[in-house]
Each structure stands twice: as structure tokens, then as C-alpha cells.
C-alpha positions as CSV (number, residue, x, y, z in Angstrom):
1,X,246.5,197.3,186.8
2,X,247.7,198.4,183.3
3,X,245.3,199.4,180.7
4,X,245.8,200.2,177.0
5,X,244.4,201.7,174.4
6,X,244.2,200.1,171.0
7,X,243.8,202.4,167.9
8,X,243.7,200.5,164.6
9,X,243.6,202.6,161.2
10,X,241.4,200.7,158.6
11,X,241.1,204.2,155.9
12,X,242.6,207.4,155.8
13,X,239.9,209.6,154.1
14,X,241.4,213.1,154.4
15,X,245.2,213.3,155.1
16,X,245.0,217.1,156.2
17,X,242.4,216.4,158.6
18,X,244.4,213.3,159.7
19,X,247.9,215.6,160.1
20,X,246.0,218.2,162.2
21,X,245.1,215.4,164.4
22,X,248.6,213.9,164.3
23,X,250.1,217.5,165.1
24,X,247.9,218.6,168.0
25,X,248.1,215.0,169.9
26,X,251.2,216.1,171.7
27,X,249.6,218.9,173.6
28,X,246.7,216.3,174.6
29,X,249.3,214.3,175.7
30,X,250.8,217.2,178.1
31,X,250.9,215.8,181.6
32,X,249.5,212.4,181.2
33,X,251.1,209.1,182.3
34,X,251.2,206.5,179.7
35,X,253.4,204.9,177.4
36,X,253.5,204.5,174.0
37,X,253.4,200.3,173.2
38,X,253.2,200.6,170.0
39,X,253.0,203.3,166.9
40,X,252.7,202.0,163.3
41,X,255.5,199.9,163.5
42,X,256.2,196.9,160.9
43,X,252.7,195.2,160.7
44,X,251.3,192.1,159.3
45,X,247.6,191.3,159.2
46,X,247.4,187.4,159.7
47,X,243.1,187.8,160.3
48,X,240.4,190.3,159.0
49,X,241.1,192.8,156.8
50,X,244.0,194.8,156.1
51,X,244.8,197.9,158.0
52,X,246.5,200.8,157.7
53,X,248.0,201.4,161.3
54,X,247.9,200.1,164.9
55,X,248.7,202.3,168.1
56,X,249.2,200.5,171.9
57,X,249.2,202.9,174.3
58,X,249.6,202.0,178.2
59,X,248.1,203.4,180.7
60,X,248.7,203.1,184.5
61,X,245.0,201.9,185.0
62,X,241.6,201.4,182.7
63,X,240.2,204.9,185.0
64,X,243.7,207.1,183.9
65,X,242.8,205.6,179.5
66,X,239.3,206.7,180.0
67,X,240.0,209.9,182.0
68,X,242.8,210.6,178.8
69,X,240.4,209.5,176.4
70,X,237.4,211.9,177.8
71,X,239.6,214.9,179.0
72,X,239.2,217.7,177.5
73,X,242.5,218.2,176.2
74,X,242.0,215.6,173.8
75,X,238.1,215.9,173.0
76,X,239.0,219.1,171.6
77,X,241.5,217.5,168.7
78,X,239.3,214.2,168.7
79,X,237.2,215.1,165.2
80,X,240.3,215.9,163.4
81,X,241.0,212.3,163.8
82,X,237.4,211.5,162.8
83,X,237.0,213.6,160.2
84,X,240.6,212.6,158.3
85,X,240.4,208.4,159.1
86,X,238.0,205.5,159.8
87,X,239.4,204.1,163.3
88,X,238.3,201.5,165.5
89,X,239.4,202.4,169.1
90,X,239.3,200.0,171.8
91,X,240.5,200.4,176.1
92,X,241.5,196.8,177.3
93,X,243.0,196.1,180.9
94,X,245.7,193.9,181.1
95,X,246.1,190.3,181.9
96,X,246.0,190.0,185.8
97,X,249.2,188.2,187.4
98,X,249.1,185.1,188.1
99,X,249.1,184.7,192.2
């Protein structure tokens, strides 16, 4: 079943840190099966506070968004994105099928 990673944006607090991040992401992203749901597209907050920027990405399965969320790959760009914005990150599975 499909997973997905929510990333929502709440403060950028150091662009350069932010566009290291945003730079190096591709080569975390080498190899990996997902699919990109959403990426800072037209947004309007109708509850809680205003953010800055929502990613949706899918994943084939909740195992493959952790697995790309722990690899190496990307823990190694992971406190560029720390250190240059406040994000909340969250892995959801998808709604099951109905029989």
C-alpha cells in the first residue's frame, strides 16, 4: 500500500542553508521509487497557522518512505534542511481500498 511523506514549511531561517539542501536532494533521490504529489504548489491555509510550503511525496510502501527517509543518501544532506528551515515532517500510509 502507498505511503507518503508530508513535509510542511512553517519558517525559513537561513536561505543558504535551505538552497544547499534544495540542491543536493536530487542525488538523495538517485534510484529511489516515489513520486512527487505535491511541491509548493498554489496553497491556502483554511486551519492553523500559516505556512510557508507543503511537499507530498509517494512512496510504493510506508517500509520504501522510511528506508528513503533513513538511507544514507539523504541523512547526509538532512541538516542543511534543518539548519536553513523549521519543518514538520510526517510518513502517513494511504487509505486502504475499499473491498
Amino acid at each position: 500500500m502507498s505511503a507518503y511523506i508530508v513535509f510542511i514549511r512553517e519558517k525559513t531561517t537561513n536561505k543558504a542553508e535551505l538552497d544547499t539542501y534544495i540542491n543536493l536532494l536530487p542525488t538523495a533521490m538517485e534510484g529511489v521509487t516515489f513520486k512527487p504529489v505535491v511541491a509548493y504548489g498554489e496553497q491556502k491555509v483554511i486551519e492553523g497557522p500559516e505556512v510557508e510550503g507543503v511537499v507530498i511525496l509517494e512512496f510504493p510502501s510506508f517500509k520504501d518512505a522510511e528506508d528513503w527517509y533513513n538511507s544514507p543518501a539523504y541523512q547526509e544532506i538532512i541538516q542543511h534542511r534543518f539548519d536553513g528551515a523549521v519543518y514538520t515532517g510526517v510518513i502517513v500510509e494511504g487509505a486502504k481500498p475499499k473491498a
